[in-house]
C-alpha beads as a LAMMPS data file, in Angstrom:
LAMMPS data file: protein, C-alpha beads

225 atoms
224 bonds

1 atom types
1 bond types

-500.0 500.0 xlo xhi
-500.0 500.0 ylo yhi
-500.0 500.0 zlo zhi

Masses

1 110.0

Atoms # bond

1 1 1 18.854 167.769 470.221
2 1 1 15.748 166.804 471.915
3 1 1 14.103 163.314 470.836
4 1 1 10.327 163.854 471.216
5 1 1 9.807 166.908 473.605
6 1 1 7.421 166.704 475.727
7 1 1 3.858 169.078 476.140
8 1 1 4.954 170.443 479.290
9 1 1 7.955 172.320 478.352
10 1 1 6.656 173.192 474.487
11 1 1 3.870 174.826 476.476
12 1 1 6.366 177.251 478.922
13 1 1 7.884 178.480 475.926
14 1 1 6.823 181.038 473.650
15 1 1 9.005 180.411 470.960
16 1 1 11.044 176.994 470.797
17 1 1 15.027 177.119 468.996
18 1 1 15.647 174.138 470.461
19 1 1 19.500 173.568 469.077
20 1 1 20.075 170.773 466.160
21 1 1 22.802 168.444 466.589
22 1 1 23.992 168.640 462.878
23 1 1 21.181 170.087 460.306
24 1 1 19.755 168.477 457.177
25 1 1 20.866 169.403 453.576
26 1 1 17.763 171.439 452.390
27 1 1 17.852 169.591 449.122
28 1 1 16.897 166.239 451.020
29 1 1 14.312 167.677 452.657
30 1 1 10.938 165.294 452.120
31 1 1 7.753 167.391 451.200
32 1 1 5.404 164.861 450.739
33 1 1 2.379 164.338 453.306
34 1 1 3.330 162.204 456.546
35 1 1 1.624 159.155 457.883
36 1 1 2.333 159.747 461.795
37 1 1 -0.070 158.326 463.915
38 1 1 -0.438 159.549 467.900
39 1 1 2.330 158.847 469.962
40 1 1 5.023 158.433 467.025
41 1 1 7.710 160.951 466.571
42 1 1 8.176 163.320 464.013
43 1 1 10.638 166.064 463.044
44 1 1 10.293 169.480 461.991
45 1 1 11.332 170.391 458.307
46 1 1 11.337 174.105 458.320
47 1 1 14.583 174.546 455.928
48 1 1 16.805 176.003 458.572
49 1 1 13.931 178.109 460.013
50 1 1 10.973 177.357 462.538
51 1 1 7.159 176.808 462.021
52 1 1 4.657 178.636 463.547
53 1 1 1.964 176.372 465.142
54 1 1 -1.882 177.194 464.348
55 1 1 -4.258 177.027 466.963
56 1 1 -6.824 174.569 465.025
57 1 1 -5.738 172.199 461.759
58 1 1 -6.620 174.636 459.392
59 1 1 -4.412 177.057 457.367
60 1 1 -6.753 180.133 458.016
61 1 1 -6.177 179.343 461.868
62 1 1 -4.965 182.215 464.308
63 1 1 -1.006 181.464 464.547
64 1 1 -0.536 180.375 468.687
65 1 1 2.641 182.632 469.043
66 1 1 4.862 179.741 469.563
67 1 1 7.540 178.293 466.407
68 1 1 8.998 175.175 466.511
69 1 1 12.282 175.003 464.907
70 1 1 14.074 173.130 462.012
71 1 1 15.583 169.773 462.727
72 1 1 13.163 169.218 466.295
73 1 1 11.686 166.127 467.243
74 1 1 7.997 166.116 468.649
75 1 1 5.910 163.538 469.842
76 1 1 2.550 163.396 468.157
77 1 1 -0.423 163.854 470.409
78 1 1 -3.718 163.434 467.912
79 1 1 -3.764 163.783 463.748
80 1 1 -6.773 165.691 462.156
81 1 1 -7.855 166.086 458.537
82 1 1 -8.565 169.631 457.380
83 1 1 -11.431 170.364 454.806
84 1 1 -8.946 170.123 452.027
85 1 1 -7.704 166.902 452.808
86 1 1 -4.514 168.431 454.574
87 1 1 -3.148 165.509 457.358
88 1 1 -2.162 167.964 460.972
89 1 1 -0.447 167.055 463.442
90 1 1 -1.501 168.323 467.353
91 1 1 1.800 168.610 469.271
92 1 1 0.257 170.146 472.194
93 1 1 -3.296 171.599 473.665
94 1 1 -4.206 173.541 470.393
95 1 1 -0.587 173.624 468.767
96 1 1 -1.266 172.302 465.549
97 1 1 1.138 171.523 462.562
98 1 1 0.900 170.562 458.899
99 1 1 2.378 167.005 457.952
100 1 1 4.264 168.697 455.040
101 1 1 6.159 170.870 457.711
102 1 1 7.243 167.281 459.625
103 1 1 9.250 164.336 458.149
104 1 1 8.129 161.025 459.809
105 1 1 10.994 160.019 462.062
106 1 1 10.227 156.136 461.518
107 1 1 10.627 156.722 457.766
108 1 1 13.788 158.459 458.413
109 1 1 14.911 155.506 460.363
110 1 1 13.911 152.984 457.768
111 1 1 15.547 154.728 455.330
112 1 1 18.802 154.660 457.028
113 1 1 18.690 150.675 458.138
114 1 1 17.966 149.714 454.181
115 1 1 21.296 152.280 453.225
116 1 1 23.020 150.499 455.910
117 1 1 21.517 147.079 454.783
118 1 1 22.790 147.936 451.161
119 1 1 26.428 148.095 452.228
120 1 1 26.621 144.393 453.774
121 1 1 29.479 142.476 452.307
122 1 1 31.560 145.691 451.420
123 1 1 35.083 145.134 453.053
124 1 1 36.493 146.975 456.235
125 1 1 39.339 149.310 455.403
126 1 1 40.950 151.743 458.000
127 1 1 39.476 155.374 457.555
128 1 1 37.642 154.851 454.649
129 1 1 34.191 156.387 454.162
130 1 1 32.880 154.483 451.336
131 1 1 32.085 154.016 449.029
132 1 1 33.571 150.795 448.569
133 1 1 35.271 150.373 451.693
134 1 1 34.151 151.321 455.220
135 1 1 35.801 151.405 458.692
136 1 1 33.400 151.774 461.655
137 1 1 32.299 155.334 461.922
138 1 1 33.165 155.752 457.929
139 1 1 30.182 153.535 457.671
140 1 1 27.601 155.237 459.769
141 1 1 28.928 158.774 458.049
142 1 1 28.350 157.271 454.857
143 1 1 24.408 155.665 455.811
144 1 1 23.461 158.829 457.477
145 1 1 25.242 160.990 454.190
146 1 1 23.253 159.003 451.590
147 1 1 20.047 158.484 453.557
148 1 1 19.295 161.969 455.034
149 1 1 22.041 164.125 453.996
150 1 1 22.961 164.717 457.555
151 1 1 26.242 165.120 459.499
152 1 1 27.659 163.297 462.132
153 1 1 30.954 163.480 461.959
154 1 1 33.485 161.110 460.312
155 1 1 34.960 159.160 463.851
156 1 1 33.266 158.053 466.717
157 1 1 34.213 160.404 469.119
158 1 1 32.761 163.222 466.813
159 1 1 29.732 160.860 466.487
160 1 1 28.932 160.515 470.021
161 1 1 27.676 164.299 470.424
162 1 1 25.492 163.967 467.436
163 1 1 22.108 163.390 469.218
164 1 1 20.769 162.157 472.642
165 1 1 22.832 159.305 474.916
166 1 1 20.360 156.696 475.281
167 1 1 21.060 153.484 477.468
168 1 1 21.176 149.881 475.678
169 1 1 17.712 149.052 476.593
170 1 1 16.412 152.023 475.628
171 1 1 17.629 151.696 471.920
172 1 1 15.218 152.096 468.762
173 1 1 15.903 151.908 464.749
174 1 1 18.294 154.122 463.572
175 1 1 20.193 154.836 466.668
176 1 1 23.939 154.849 466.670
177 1 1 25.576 152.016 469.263
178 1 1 28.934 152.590 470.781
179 1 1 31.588 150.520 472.226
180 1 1 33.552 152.334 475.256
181 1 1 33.616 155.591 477.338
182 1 1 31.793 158.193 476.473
183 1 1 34.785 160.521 475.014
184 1 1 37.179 157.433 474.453
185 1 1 35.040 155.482 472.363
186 1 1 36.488 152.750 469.949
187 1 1 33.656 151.079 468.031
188 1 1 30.267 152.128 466.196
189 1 1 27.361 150.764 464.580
190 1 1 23.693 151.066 463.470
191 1 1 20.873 149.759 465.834
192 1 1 18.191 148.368 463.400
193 1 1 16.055 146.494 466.055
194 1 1 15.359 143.336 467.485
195 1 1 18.685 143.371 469.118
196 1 1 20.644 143.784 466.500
197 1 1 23.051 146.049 464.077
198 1 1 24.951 146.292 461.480
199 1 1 28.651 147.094 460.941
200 1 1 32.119 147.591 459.379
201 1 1 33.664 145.162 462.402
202 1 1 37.819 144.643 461.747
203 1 1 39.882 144.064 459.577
204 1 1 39.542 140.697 457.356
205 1 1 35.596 141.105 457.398
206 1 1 32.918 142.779 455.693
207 1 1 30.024 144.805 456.342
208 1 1 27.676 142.596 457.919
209 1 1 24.499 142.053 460.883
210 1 1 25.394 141.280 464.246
211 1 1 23.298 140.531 467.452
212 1 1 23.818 141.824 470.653
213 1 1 25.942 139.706 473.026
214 1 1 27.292 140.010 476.047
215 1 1 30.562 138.753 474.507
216 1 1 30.904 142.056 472.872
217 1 1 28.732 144.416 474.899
218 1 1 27.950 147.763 473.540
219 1 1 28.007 150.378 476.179
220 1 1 25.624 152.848 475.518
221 1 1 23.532 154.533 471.939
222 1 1 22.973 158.471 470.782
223 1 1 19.849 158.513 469.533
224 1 1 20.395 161.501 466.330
225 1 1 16.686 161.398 464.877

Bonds

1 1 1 2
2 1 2 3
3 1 3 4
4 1 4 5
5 1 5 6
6 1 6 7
7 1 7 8
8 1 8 9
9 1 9 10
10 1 10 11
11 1 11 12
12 1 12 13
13 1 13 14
14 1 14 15
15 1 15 16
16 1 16 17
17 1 17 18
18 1 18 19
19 1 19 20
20 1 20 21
21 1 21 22
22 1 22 23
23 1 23 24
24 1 24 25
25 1 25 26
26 1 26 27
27 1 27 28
28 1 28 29
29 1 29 30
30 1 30 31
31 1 31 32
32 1 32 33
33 1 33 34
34 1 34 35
35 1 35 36
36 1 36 37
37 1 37 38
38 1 38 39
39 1 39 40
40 1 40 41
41 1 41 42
42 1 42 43
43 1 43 44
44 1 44 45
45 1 45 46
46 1 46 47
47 1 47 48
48 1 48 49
49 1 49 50
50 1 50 51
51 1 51 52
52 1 52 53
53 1 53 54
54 1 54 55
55 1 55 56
56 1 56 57
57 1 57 58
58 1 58 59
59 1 59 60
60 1 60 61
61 1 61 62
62 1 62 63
63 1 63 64
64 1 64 65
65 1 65 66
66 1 66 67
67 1 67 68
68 1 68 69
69 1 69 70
70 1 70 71
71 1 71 72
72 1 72 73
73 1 73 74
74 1 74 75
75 1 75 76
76 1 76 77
77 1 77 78
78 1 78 79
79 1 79 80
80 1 80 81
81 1 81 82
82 1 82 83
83 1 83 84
84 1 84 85
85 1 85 86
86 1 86 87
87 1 87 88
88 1 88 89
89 1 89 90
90 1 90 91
91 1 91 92
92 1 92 93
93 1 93 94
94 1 94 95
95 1 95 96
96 1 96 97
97 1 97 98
98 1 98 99
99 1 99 100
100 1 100 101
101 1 101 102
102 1 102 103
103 1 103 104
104 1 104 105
105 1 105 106
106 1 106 107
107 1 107 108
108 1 108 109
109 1 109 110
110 1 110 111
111 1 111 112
112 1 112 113
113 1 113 114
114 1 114 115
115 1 115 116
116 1 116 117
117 1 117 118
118 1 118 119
119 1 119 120
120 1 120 121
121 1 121 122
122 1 122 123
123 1 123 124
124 1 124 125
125 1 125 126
126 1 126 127
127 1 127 128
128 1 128 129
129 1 129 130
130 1 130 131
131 1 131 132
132 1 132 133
133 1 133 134
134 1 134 135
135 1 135 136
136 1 136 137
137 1 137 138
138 1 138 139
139 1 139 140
140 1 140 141
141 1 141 142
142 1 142 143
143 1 143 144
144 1 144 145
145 1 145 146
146 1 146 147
147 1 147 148
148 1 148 149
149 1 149 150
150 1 150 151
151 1 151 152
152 1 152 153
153 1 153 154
154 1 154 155
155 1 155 156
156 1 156 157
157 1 157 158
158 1 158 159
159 1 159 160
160 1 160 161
161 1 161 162
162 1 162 163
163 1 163 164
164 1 164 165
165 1 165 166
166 1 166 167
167 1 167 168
168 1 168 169
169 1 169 170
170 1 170 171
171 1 171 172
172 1 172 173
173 1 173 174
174 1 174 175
175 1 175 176
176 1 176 177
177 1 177 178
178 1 178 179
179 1 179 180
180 1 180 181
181 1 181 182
182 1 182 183
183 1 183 184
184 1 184 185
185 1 185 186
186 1 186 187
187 1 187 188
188 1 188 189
189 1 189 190
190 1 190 191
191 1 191 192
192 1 192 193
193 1 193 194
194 1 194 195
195 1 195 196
196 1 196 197
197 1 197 198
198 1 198 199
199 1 199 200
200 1 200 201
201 1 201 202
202 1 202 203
203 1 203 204
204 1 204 205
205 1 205 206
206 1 206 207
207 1 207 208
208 1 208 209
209 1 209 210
210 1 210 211
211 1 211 212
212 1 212 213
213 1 213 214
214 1 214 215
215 1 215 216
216 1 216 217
217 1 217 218
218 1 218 219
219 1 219 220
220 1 220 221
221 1 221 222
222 1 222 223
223 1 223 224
224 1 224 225
């Protein structure tokens, strides 16, 4: 999955499939009008399909030949209001794309942090997915389940290749962290910002927010959205 493509390469391309790592359950799919703003990232909600982009923000607008597909995350480059009040989003020189065809990947985040946030206290159990109970990666299944309907895979090996590595520093809401070697990894959690996350941690303890330390130093975060 690509985390907000950039102009250049949307531009080579006449159509874009760029691949989805793990799809959203149509019947989560939010169709209500966006508030991105430029710079912030959004992702395409075309039901499994792609999106053709219009040349100006208007409906009646010549098509520019190039699709963006289902599940893609674009950076927003300027946000126009048609003559019926329709928000459009400009994704590249004169590729233009309704709000109602994008969910606002900061709302997506949000969404899973206050899922996450509503499972603090639950107890760690081994392999359980919730949702009572949570190990590790049974947690962040269950938050990204509930809160988008999407699929990462139930342990953390299977959770690593579910978006984009990202280093530490580079972390934003909503990412997944990970203790250990990519392919070997032992521990996961939720990155919810200002250095912290939350987690099922070990046995004996509960769901709970922890800060960043370099007593128990994360190694590296996927960045799914």
């Amino acid at each position: 999955m690509v985390s907000k493509k950039q102009i250049t390469s949307f531009i080579a391309a006449s159509v874009i499939g760029i691949s989805a790592l793990g799809a959203f359950n149509s019947s989560n799919h939010t169709q209500e009008v966006q508030a991105a703003v430029a710079g912030q990232a959004v992702t395409v909600n075309a039901n499994g399909g792609q999106v053709a982009l219009r040349v100006s923000p208007d409906d009646n607008a010549a098509a520019t030949g190039q699709n963006v597909a289902d599940n893609t995350a674009w950076s927003v480059v300027s946000v126009a209001t048609d003559a019926k009040g329709q928000v459009w989003y400009n994704l590249a020189s004169s590729a233009w794309i309704k709000s109602s065809d994008v969910v606002d990947t900061n709302a997506q985040a949000q969404k899973l942090i206050d899922t996450a946030k509503a499972q603090i206290g639950k107890p760690y159990s081994w392999g359980a997915k919730g949702p009572s109970a949570f190990d590790c990666s049974g947690l962040m299944h269950y938050v990204y389940q509930q809160a988008l309907g999407k699929e990462i895979g139930g342990y953390t090996v299977a959770q690593e290749g579910a978006g984009q590595s990202v280093a530490i520093n580079d972390m934003k809401p909503g990412d997944l962290v990970f203790w250990g070697s990519h392919g070997s990894t032992y521990h996961v959690a939720l990155y919810v910002g200002n250095n912290q996350y939350i987690d099922a941690p070990k046995p004996g303890q509960n769901v709970d927010v922890h800060t960043i330390s370099s007593y128990f130093m994360p190694s590296f975060g996927v960045r799914v959205l």
